[in-house]
C-alpha positions in Angstrom: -11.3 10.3 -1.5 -8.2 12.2 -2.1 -5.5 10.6 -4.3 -2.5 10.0 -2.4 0.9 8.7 -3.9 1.0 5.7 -5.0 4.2 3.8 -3.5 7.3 4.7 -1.1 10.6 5.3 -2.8 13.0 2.0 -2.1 15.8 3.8 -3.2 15.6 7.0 -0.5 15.8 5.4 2.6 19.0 7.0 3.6 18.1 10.7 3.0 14.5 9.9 4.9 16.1 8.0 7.9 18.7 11.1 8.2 15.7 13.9 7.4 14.0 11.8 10.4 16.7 11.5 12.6 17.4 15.4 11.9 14.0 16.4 12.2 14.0 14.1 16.0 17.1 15.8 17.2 15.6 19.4 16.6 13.0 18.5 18.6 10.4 18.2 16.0 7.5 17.0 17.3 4.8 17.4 14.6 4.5 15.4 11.8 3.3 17.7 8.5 1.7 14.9 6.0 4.1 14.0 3.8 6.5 13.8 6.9 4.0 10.8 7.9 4.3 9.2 4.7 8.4 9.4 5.1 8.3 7.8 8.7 6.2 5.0 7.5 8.3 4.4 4.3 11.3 4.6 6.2 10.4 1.8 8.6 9.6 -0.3 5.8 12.1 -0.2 2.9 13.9 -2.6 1.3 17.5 -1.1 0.2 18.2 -4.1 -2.2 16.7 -6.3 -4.3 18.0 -9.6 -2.2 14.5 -11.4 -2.4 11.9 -9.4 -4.1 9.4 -11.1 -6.4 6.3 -10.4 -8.2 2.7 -12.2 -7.9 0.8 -11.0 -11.3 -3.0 -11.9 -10.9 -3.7 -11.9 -14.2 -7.8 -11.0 -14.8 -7.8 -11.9 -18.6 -10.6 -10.6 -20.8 -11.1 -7.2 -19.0 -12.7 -7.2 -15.4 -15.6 -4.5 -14.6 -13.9 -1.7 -12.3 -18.0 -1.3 -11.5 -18.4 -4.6 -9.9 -15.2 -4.5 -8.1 -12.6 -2.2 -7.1 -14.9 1.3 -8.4 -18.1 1.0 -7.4 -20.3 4.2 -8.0 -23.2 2.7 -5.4 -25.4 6.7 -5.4 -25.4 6.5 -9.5 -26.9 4.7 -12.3 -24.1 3.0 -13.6 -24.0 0.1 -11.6 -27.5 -0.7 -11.1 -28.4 -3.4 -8.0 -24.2 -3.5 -7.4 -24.1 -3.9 -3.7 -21.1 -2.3 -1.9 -18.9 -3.3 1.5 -17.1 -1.4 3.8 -13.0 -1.6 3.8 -10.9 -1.1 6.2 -9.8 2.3 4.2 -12.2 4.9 5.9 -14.7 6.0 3.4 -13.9 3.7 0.3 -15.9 0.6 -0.5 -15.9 -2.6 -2.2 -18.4 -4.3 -5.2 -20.6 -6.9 -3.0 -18.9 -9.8 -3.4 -15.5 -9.1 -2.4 -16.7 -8.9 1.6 -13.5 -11.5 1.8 -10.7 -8.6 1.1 -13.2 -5.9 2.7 -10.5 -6.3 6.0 -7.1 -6.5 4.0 -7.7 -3.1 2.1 -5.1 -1.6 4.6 -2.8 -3.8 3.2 -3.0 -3.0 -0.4 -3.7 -0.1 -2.4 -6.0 1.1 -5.7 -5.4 2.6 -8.7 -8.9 3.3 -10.0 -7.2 5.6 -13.0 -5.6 3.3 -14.9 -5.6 4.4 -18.4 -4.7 2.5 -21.4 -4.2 3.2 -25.4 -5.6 0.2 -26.2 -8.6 -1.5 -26.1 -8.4 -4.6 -28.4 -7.3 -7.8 -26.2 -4.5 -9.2 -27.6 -3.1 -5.4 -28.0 -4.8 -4.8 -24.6 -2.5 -7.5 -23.2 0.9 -6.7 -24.8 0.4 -2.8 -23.3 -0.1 -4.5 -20.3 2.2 -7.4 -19.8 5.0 -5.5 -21.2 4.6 -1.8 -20.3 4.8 -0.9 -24.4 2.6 -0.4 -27.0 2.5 -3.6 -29.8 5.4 -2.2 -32.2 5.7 -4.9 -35.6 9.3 -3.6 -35.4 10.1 -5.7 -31.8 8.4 -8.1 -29.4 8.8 -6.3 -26.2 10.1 -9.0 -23.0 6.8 -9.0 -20.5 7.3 -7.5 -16.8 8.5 -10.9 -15.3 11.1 -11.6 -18.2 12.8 -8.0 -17.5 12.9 -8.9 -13.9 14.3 -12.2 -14.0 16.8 -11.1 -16.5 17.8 -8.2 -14.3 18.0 -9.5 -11.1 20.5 -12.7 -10.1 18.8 -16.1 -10.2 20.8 -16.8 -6.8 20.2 -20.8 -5.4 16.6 -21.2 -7.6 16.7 -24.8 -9.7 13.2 -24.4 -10.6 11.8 -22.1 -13.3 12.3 -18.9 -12.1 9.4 -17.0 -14.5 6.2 -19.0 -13.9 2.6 -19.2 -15.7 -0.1 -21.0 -14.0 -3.2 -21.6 -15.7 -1.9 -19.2 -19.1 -3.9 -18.7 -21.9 -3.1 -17.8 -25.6 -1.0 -14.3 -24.7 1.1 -16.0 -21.5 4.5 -13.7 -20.7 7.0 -13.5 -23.3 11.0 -13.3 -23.1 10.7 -10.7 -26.3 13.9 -9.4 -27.7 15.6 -11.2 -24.5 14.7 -14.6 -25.5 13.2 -17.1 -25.4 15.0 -18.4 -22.0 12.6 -15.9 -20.9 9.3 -16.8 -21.6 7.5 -18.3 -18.8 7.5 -21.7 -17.8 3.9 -22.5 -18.6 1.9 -25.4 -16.0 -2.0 -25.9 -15.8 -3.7 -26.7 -12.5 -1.5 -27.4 -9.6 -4.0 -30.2 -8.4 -2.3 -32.1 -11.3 1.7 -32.9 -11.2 4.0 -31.6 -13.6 4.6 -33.7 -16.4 8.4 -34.9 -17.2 9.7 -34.0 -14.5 10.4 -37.7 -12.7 13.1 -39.3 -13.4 11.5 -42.5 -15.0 14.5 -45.2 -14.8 17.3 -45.5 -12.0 20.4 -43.2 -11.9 22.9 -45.9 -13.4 20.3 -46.0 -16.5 19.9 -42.6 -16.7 23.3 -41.7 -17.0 24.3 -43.8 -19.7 21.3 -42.0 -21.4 23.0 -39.0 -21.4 26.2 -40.3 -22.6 25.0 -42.1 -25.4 23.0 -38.3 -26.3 26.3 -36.6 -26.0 28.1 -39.1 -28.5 25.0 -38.3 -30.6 25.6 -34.6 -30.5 28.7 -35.1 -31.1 28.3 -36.8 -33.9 25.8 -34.5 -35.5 28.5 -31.4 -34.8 31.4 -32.9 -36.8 32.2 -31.0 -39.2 30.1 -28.8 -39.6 29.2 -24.8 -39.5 31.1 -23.7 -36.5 28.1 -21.5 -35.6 26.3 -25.1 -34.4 28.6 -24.9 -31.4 26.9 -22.2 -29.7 23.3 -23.7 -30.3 24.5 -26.8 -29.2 26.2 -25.4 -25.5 22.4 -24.2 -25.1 21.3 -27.5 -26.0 23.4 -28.8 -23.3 22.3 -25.8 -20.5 18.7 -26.4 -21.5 19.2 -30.0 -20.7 21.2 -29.4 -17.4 18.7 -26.9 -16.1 16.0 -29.5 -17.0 17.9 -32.4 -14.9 19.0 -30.0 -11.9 15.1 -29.0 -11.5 13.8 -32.7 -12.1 16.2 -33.5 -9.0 15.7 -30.4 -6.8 13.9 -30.4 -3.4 12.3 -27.3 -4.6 9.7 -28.9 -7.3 7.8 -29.7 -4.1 6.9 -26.2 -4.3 4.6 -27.3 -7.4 2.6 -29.9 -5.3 0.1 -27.7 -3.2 -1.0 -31.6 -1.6 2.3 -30.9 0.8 0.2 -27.7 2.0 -2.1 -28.1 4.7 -5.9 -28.8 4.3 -7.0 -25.8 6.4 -4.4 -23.5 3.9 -5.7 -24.9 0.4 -9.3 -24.8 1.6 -8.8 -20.7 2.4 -7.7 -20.2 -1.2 -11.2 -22.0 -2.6 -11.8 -25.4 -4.5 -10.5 -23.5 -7.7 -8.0 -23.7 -10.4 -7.5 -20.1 -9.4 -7.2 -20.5 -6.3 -5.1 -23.4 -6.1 -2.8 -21.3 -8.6 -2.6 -18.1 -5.9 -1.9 -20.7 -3.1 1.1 -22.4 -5.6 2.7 -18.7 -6.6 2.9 -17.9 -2.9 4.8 -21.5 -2.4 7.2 -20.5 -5.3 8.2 -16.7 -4.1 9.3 -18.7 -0.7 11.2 -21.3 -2.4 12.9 -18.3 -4.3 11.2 -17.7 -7.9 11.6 -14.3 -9.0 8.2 -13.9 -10.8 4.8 -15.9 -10.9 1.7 -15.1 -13.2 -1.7 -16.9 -12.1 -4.8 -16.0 -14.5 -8.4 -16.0 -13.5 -9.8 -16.3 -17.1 -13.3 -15.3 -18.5 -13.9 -12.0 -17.7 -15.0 -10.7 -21.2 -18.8 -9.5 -20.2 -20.3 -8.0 -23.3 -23.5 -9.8 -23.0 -25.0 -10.5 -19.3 -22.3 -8.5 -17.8 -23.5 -8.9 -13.6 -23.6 -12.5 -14.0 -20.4 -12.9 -15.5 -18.4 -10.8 -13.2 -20.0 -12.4 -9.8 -19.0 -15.9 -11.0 -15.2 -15.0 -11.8 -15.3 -12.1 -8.7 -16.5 -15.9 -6.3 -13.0 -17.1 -7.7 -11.6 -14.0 -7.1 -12.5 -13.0 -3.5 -11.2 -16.2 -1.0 -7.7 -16.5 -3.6 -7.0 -12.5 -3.4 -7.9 -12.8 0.6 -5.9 -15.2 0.8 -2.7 -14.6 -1.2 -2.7 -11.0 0.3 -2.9 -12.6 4.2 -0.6 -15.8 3.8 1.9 -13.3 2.3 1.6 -11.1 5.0 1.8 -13.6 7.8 4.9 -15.1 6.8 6.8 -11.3 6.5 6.7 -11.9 2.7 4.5 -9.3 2.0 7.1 -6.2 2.1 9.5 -7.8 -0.4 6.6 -9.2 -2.9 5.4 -7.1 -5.5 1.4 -7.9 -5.9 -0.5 -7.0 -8.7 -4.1 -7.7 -10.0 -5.6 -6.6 -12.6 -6.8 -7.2 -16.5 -5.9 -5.7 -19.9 -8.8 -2.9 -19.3 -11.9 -2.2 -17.9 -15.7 -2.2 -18.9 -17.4 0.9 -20.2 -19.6 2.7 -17.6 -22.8 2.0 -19.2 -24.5 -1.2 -19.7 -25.2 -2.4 -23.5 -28.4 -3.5 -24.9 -27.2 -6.7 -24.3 -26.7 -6.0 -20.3 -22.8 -6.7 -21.1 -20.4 -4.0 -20.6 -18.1 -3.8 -23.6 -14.3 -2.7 -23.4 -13.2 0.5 -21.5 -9.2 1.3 -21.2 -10.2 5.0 -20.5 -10.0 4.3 -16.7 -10.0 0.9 -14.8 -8.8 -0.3 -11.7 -5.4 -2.1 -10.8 -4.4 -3.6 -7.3 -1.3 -3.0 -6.1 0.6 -4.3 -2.6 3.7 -5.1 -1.3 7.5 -4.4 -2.3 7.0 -0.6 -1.2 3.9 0.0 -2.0 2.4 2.5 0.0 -0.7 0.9 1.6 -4.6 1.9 2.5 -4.3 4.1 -0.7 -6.8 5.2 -3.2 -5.3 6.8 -6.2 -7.6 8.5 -8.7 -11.2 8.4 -8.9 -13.4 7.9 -12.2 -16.8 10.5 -13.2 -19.6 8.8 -11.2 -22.2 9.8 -14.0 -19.7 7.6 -16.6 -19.5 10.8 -19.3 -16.2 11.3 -19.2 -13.3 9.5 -20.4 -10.6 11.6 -18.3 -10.3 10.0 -14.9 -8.4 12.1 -11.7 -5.0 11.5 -11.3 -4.7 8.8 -14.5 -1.9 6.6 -14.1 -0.1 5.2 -17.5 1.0 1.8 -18.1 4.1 2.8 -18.6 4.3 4.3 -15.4 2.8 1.7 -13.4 5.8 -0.5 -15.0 9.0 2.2 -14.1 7.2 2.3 -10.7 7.7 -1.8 -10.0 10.9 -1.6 -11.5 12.2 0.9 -9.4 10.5 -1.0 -6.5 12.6 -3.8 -7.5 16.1 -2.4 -7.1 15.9 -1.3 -11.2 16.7 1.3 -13.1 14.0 2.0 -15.6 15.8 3.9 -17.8 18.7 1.3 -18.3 18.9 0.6 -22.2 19.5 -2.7 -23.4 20.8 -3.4 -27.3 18.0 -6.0 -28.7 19.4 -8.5 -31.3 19.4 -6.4 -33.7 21.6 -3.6 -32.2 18.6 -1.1 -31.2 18.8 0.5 -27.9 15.4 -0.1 -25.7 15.1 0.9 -22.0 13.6 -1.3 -19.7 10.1 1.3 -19.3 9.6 4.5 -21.4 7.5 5.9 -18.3 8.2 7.7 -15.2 8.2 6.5 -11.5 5.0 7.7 -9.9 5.9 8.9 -6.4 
């Protein structure tokens, strides 16, 4: 298929609505192609970032574009990989996946992703943060720049969330560690510490007899101490207004109906998509869900079927539930892993790590949809897919989705100017 561009400017709407407008009152009838791509991008922008949010579907270990989202069916490189038809004309799914096959007008691919690294934990800083591991910084990961960019507005829950996280979840980086996601496990279980365990009356004088305490502690001593000890205190607040907050119920994925956690699957995973979507419509700015276990060096097809049977019904049904409830158009989706596999199979039948061009799913927030960008050599030789797309781009791009400016700096701790993404936005 022919690459096509991979989202709709947010921040052009004016100039397209008056280009259209123009173009109606001349009596232009015709539509050229990119004149298509306006009027639908038109119709569908955002001009603010009043609401917009971010689903990261984290695919941790490295999922195999081959048995996914870049299926070469006609070649040897997938060997016994069965394929689907999509609702994109001419572009097919890895068997398997037969659950998204209808929702592929929804979303787009990026089968040329391209990454410098291909060890994991390096893998997932490039990934998670849009920059390269540097030992001179600890770069903030995509969710900690949004939720540092963009007002909190009326959320008293965590608004940077990490279900089911593993050893590399999202980091606050040189912004802090304020930051860093809030990390929870399996949203069939109930967050710890978060009930209020005695009556208010008891509970207050709890607090006061902490503050006398602090207090206490802070007398006379380094001045400096004052300014850990007002974080102290917001940590503690922030803790108290969430523990008492209607929206914690967006945690308990019991309050959802049977028919709506039964669509996501009898996961972890799934359970995780159904509580992220839950969160962006109580207000929460960014929400991380992994699918672990992807790592396929040895007995690759087996490995990818069982995570892609996790996969399938959560993705379907993230993508759908989103939709139906006109959240789709303000929430950034992503899905994707630190890399991909390499086109041939190993002596082992695994597939062993590939960052030279792997696929990422995008949707949502302005992204264009029914796109395919790039396309990878169906004999596997070469290591230079079409149209590659950079990390670093693929960052800028949801940034400037978002309402941001990728090229704002901002001075670390240590006085060093850093902008938000060092690549361009792909339009």
């Amino acid at each position: 298929m022919k690459p096509l561009n991979l989202h709709q400017c947010a921040g052009c709407s004016t100039s397209r609505r008056g280009f259209l407008k123009a173009s109606a009152a001349a009596g232009m009838t015709w539509l050229s192609p990119i004149s298509q791509s306006l009027a639908f991008s038109a119709e569908n922008d955002l001009n603010h970032s009043e609401g917009k949010a971010v689903i990261l579907l984290w695919l941790a270990g490295g999922p195999s574009q081959l048995e996914t989202f870049d299926p070469h069916p006609h070649s040897d490189l997938a060997p016994g990989v069965k394929v689907v038809n999509t609702s994109i004309p001419d572009y097919q799914l890895a068997g398997g996946l037969e659950p998204l096959a209808d929702l592929m007008d929804q979303v787009s691919v990026i089968r040329s992703m391209i990454s410098l690294e291909g060890d994991h934990e390096r893998g997932v800083y490039h990934i998670k943060s849009g920059y390269r591991p540097d030992p001179t910084v600890v770069h903030p990961s995509l969710g900690a720049i949004i939720c540092h960019e963009l007002p909190k507005g009326a959320v008293e829950i965590p608004n940077h969330i990490s279900i089911l996280p593993n050893q590399w979840p999202a980091r606050g980086g040189y912004l802090g560690a304020r930051f860093d996601a809030f990390q929870m496990g399996d949203p069939a279980d109930p967050i710890p510490d978060v009930t209020q365990r005695v009556d208010e009356e008891r509970m207050q004088r709890r607090l006061e007899s902490l503050d006398v305490v602090e207090r206490a502690f802070l007398a006379g001593r380094d001045p400096e101490l004052d300014l850990l000890q007002t974080r102290h205190r917001a940590t503690i607040n922030e803790a108290l207004r969430m523990m008492r907050s209607d929206q914690v119920k967006a945690f308990d994925i019991q309050l959802a109906a049977q028919a709506e956690r039964a669509a996501y699957g009898d996961t972890a995973f799934g359970r995780g998509c159904l509580a992220a979507r839950r969160l962006i419509e109580t207000g929460v700015r960014c929400v991380e869900v992994t699918l672990d276990g992807w790592d396929s060096h040895v007995n690759n097809r087996e490995t990818q079927a069982k995570r892609i049977a996790t996969l399938a019904p959560a993705l379907s049904a993230l993508i759908r539930d989103l939709k139906d409830r006109d959240l789709l158009r303000r929430t950034v989706v992503l899905c994707g892993g630190e890399f991909g596999r390499t086109p041939r199979i190993n002596p082992l039948e695994g597939r062993d790590h590939w960052p030279h061009g792997f696929s990422f799913l995008v949707a949502g927030g302005g992204f264009a949809k029914g796109r395919v960008i790039g396309a990878t050599d169906p004999a596997g030789d070469s290591k230079e897919p079409d149209h590659p797309v950079r990390v670093a781009d693929l960052h800028a791009t949801v940034q400037h989705l978002l309402g941001l400016d990728p090229e704002k700096e901002i001075i670390t701790p240590i006085g060093r100017p850093l902008a938000l993404s060092d690549g361009r936005v792909l339009t």
